[in-house]
Each structure stands twice: as structure tokens, then as C-alpha cells.
FIMI-966517 format. One record per residue (C-alpha): x, y, z; residue number from 1; residue in three letters. Coordinates in nm, 3 decimals, padded with zeros to 5 digits. Layout:
<recs>
+---------+---------+---------+-----+--------+
:    east :   north :      up : num : residu :
+---------+---------+---------+-----+--------+
:       X :       Y :       Z : NUM :    ALA :
...
+---------+---------+---------+-----+--------+
</recs>
This chain:
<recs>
+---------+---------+---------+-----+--------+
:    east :   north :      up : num : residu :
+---------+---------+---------+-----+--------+
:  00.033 :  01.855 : -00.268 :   1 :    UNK :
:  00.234 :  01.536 : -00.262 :   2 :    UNK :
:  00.288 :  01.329 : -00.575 :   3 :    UNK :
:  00.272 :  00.952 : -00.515 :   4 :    UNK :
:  00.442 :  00.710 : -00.798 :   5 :    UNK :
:  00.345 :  00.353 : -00.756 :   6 :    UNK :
:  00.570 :  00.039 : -00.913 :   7 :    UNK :
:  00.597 : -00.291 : -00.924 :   8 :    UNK :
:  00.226 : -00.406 : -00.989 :   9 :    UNK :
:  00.247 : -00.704 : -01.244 :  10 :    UNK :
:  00.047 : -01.094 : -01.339 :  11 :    UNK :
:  00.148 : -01.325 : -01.086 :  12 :    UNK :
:  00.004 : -01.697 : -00.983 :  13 :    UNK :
: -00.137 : -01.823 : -00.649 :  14 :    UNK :
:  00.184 : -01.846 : -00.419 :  15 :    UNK :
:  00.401 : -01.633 : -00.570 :  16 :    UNK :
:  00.547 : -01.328 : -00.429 :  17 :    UNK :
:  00.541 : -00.936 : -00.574 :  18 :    UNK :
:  00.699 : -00.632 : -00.449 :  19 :    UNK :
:  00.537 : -00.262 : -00.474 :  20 :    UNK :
:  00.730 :  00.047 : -00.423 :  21 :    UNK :
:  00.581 :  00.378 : -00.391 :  22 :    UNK :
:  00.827 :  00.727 : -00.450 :  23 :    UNK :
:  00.647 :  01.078 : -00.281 :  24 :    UNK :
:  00.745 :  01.419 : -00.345 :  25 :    UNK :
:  00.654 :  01.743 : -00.395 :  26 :    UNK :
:  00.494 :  01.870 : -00.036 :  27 :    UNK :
:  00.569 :  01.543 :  00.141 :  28 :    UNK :
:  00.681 :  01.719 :  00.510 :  29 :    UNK :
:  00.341 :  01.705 :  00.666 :  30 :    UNK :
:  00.276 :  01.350 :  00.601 :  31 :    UNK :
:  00.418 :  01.126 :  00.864 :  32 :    UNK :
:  00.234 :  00.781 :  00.789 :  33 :    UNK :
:  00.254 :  00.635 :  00.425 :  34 :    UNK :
:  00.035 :  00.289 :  00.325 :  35 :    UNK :
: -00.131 :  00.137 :  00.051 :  36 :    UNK :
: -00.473 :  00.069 : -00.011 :  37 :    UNK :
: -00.600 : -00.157 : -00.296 :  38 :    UNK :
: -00.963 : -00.166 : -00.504 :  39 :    UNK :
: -01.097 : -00.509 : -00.639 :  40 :    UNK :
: -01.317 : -00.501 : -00.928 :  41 :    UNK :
: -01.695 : -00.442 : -00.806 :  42 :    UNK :
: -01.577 : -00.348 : -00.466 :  43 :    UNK :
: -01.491 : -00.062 : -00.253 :  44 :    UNK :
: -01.133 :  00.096 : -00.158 :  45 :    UNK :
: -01.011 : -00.098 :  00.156 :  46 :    UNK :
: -00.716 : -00.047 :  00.348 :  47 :    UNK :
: -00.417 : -00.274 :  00.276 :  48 :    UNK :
: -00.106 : -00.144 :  00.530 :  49 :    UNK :
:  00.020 :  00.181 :  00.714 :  50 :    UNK :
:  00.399 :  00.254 :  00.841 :  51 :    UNK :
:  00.523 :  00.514 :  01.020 :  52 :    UNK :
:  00.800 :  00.683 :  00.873 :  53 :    UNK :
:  00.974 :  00.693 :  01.176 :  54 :    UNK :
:  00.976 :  00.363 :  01.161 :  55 :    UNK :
:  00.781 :  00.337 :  01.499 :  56 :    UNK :
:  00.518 :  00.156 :  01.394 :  57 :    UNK :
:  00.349 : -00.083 :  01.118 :  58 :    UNK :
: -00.018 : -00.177 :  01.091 :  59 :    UNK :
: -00.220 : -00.427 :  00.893 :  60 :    UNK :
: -00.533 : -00.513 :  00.730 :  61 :    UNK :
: -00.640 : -00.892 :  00.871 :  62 :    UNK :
: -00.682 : -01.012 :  00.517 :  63 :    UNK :
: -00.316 : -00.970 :  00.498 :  64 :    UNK :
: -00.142 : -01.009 :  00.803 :  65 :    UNK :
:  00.158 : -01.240 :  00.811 :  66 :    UNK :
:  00.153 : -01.229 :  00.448 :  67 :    UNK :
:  00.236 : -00.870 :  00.330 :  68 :    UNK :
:  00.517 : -00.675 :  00.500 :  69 :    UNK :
:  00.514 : -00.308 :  00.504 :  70 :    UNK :
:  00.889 : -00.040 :  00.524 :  71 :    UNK :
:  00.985 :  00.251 :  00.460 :  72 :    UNK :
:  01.299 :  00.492 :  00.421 :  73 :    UNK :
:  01.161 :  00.790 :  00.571 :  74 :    UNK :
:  01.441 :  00.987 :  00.441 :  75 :    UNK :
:  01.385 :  00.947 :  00.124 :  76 :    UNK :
:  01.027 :  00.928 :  00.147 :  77 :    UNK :
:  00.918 :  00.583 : -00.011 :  78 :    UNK :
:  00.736 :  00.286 :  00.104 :  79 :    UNK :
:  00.735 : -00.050 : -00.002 :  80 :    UNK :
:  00.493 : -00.327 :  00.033 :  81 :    UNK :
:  00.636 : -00.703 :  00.021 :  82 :    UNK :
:  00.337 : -00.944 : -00.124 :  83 :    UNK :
:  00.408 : -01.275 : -00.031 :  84 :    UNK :
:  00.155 : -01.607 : -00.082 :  85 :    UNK :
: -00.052 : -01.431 : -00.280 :  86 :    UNK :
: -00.414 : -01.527 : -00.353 :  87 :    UNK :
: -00.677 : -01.447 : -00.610 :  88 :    UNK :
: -00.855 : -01.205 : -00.369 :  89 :    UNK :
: -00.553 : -00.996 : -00.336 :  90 :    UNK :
: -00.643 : -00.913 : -00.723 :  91 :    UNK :
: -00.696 : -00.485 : -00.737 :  92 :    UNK :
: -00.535 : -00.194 : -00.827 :  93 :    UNK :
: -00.302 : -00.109 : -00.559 :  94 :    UNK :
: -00.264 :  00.252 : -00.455 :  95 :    UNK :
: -00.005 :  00.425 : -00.220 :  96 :    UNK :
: -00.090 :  00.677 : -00.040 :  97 :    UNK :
:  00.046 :  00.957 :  00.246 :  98 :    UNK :
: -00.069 :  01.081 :  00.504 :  99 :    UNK :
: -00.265 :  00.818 :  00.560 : 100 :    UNK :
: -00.549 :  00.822 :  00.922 : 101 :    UNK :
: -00.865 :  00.640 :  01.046 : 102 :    UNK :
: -00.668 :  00.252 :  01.012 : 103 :    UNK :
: -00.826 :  00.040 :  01.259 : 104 :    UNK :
: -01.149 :  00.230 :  01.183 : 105 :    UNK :
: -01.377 :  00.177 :  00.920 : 106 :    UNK :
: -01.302 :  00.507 :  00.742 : 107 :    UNK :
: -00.960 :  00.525 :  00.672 : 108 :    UNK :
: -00.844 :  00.751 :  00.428 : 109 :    UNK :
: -00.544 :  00.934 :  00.345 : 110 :    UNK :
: -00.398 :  01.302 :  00.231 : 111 :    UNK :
: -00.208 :  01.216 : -00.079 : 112 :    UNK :
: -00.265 :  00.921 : -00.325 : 113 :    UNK :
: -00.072 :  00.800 : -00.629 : 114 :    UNK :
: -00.252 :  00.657 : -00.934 : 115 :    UNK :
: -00.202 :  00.287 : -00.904 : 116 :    UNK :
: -00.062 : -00.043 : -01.031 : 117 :    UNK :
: -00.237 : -00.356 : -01.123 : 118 :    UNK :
: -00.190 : -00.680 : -00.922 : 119 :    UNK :
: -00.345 : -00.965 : -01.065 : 120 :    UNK :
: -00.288 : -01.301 : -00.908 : 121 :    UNK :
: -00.430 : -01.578 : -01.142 : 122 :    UNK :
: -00.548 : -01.897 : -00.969 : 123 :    UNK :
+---------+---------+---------+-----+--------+
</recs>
């Protein structure tokens, strides 16, 4: 089992800009995709981002797109998710996760997930 470790989650205002960074280890070597979902209050898990740790690909929620970038360092197994413009609705708990399938779908999921960080972007 893979241990996730989220950072980076903090209060900022409408327009600003936050960085996440996500460490795995533990049994990491069957998870080639990492990504980070998020969870507003009253609503359900919903996919956020997905790289490949190859580096081969990137893929994005609309909500999102052209605002948050996605990386990675396969080799040392993290993930990072730039925030920029940041809005009120992208207020949730922000969770990495590994192995992550099903983007593009409506059930995506993932193997691995860490225990999240709080993003709050005040208005």
C-alpha cells in the first residue's frame, strides 16, 4: 500500500495563486498515473488532474483547465499541482492520489489516496 502526504493547502483570496505537493511511498511501483482530486463542503469527490509519471501525458478537469497545471518527478515519485486564479468554488479539501483510472469518465477513482489539505479561497 502506498502512502500519499499532501502539502501546501492554505487561506488564499480570489486571484491568488497556491501550490500543492504530494510525496508517495511505501508500494508506489505499480502506480503509473498520480492526480488530485478535491471535495467541497456538501458535495461529492470530483476529479481535479491526472499526470503520467512518465511524463507522457497530463489531463484535466474543465472546471480547471488553463488554470491549474499538473507535474511530476516520476523518480522520486511526487506530484505537484500549480493553482493559479483561484476562485471560491475551488474551496475543498484537496487529496492526492496514485494510481489514479476512469478520468474522462464519470467514475474515476484511484488506488492510493493521501489524507488531504484544505484550500480555501475567500471571495
Amino acid at each position: 500500500q502506498a502512502q500519499l502526504v499532501e502539502s501546501g493547502g492554505g487561506l488564499v483570496q480570489a486571484g491568488d495563486s497556491l501550490r500543492l505537493s504530494c510525496t508517495a511511498s511505501g508500494r508506489t511501483f505499480s502506480h503509473d498515473t498520480m492526480g488530485w482530486f478535491r471535495r467541497a463542503p456538501g458535495k461529492e469527490r470530483e476529479f481535479v488532474a491526472v499526470v503520467a509519471l512518465s511524463g507522457a501525458y497530463t489531463y484535466y478537469a474543465d472546471s480547471v483547465k488553463g488554470r491549474f497545471t499538473i507535474s511530476s518527478d516520476g523518480a522520486k515519485n511526487t506530484v505537484a499541482l500549480q493553482m493559479n486564479s483561484l476562485k471560491s468554488e475551488d474551496t475543498a479539501v484537496y487529496y492526492c492520489a496514485a494510481g489514479v483510472t476512469g478520468w474522462g469518465t464519470t467514475k474515476p477513482t484511484a488506488l492510493a489516496w493521501g489524507q488531504g489539505t484544505q484550500v480555501t479561497v475567500s471571495a
